[in-house]
N, C-alpha and C positions, 0 to 999 in steps of 0.2 A: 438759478438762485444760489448763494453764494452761502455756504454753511456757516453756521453761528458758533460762538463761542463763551463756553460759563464764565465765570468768575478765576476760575483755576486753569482757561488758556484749551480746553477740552470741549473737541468739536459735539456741539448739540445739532440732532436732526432735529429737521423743522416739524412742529407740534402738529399732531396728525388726529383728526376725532373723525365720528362716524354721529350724525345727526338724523334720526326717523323721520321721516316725512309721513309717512301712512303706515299700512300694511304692504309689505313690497317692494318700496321704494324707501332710499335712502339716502343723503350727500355724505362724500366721503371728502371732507376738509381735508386739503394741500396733497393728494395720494399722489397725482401726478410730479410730484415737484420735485424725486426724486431721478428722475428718469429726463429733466426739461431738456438737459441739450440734446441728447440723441432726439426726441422728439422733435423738437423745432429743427434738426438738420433734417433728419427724414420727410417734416413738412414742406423744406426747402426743395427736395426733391421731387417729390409728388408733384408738386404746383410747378416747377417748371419741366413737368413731362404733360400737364395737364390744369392749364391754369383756369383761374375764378372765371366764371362766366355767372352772365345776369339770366335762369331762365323764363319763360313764357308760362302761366299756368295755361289751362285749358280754356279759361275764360277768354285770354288773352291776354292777360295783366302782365306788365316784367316786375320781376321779384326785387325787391331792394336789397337782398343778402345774396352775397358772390356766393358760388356754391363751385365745389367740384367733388373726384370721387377717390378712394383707391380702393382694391380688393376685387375680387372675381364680378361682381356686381354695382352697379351704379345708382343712385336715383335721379331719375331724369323728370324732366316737365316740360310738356307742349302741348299744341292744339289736342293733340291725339288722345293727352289725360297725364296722369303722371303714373310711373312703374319703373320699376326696376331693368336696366340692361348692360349685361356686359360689354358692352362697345361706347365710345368717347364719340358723339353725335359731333361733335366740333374737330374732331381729326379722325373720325373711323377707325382708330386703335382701340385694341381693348385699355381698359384702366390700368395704372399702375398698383403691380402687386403690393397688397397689404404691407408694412415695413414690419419688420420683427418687433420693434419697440413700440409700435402701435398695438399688434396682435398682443405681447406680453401685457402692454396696460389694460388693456379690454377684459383678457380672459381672467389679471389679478383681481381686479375690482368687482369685475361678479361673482367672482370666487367670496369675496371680501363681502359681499351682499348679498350671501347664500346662495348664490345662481351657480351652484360646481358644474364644468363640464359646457360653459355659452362656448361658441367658437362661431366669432361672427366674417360673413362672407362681404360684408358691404362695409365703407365705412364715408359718410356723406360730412363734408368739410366745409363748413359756413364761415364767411367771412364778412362782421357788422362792422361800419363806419359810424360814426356817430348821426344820431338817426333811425338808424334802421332798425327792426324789430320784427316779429315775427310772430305773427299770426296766431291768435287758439287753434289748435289741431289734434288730432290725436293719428297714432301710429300704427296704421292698418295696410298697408301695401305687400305686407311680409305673409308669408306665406304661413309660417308658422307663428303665432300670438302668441306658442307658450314661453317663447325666447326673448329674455330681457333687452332692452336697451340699458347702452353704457353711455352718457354724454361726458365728454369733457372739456375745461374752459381753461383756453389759455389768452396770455394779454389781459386787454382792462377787464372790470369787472362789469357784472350786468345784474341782472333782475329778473330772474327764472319765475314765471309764472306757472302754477303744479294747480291744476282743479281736478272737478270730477269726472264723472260716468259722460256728463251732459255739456253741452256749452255753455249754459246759462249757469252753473253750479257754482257757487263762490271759491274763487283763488287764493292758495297762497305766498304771496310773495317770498321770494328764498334769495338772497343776495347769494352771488357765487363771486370768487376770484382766481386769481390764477391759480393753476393747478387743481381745483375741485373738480369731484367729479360724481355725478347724480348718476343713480345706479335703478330702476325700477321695471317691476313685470309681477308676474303671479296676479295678484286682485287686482293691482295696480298698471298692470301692461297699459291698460286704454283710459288711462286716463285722459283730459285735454291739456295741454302745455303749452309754452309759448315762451317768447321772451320780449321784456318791454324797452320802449326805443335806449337804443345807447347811449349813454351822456360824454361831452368831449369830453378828453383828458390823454394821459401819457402813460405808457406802461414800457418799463425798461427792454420788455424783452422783443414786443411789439408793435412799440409805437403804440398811436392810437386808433387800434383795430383792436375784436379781438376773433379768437379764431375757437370758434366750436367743433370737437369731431364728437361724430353723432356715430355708436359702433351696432349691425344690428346683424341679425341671423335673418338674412333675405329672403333664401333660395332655398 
């Protein structure tokens, strides 16, 4: 994203807020967006040492969102259930290491939304076409629950679904765009979340996809 200019010719960053969502949880407007090229080159890496694959949930079902991994830890899905593993089931490498500029976004942001000291080992990379959408779920696979999740959205924009304790609990829609970045744990860790189908369109840096890294303390 290409810095702005006032009146008098004087580079303005781009306007940065912090919006509560509950107790816990929180969006932090455009935080990534300081950081966007190192990040999208480091994504360009990742994904061609280990690219989007469709997985199987247990039921059977293939997922409509590409997913891959980087960091000591994976999340994978098959017959077997879904969990975490350090090994890339589509080439039996382990995952590609964390990037620097991923770990420094992760660790700022929860810093930034009281979580000092997250240092997450897994970082799960979804990738939505238009269409695709993702499920209510909540975020239970990890070993520890007192470690926040960091989400962040890059490309088009979407429509963050944030409910409650339960499935059935009333949602609130939270539009995200690029570079935002949803920060939640403490009360708030198990919440249910989701996101609703993508609508076509363009985004400068992505085309029309967009790409969520999901950052978590696995292991």
């Amino acid at each position: 994203m290409m810095d702005m200019a006032d009146l008098f010719g004087h580079v303005v960053s781009p306007v940065r807020r912090d919006e509560p969502l509950c107790d816990g949880a929180v969006v932090l407007r455009g935080f990534a967006l300081a950081d966007e090229v190192a990040l999208l080159q480091a994504l360009n890496t990742v994904v061609a040492q280990a690219p989007f694959r469709h997985l199987i949930t247990p039921g059977g079902f293939r997922m409509s969102v590409g997913m891959t991994n980087t960091g000591p830890l994976g999340w994978v899905s098959d017959r077997r259930g879904y969990r975490y593993d350090p090994v890339d089931p589509l080439s039996g490498n382990p995952w590609p290491g964390l990037p620097d500029t991923f770990l420094q976004l992760a660790t700022g942001a929860a810093a930034r939304a009281g979580y000092v000291g997250f240092m997450p080992d897994a970082c799960l990379i979804n990738r939505y076409e238009p269409g695709t959408r993702l499920s209510l779920h909540q975020d239970r696979d990890e070993l520890d629950l007192a470690q926040p999740i960091v989400s962040v959205s890059l490309g088009m924009p979407a429509v963050f679904l944030f409910g409650g304790m339960l499935r059935t609990d009333a949602q609130v829609r939270v539009p995200l765009a690029h570079g935002d970045v949803v920060v939640w744990g403490g009360p708030a860790r198990l919440r249910y979340h989701g996101v609703m189908p993508l609508k076509p369109g363009y985004h400068e840096a992505l085309g029309g996809v967009r790409i969520n890294l999901t950052f978590r303390k696995a292991g």
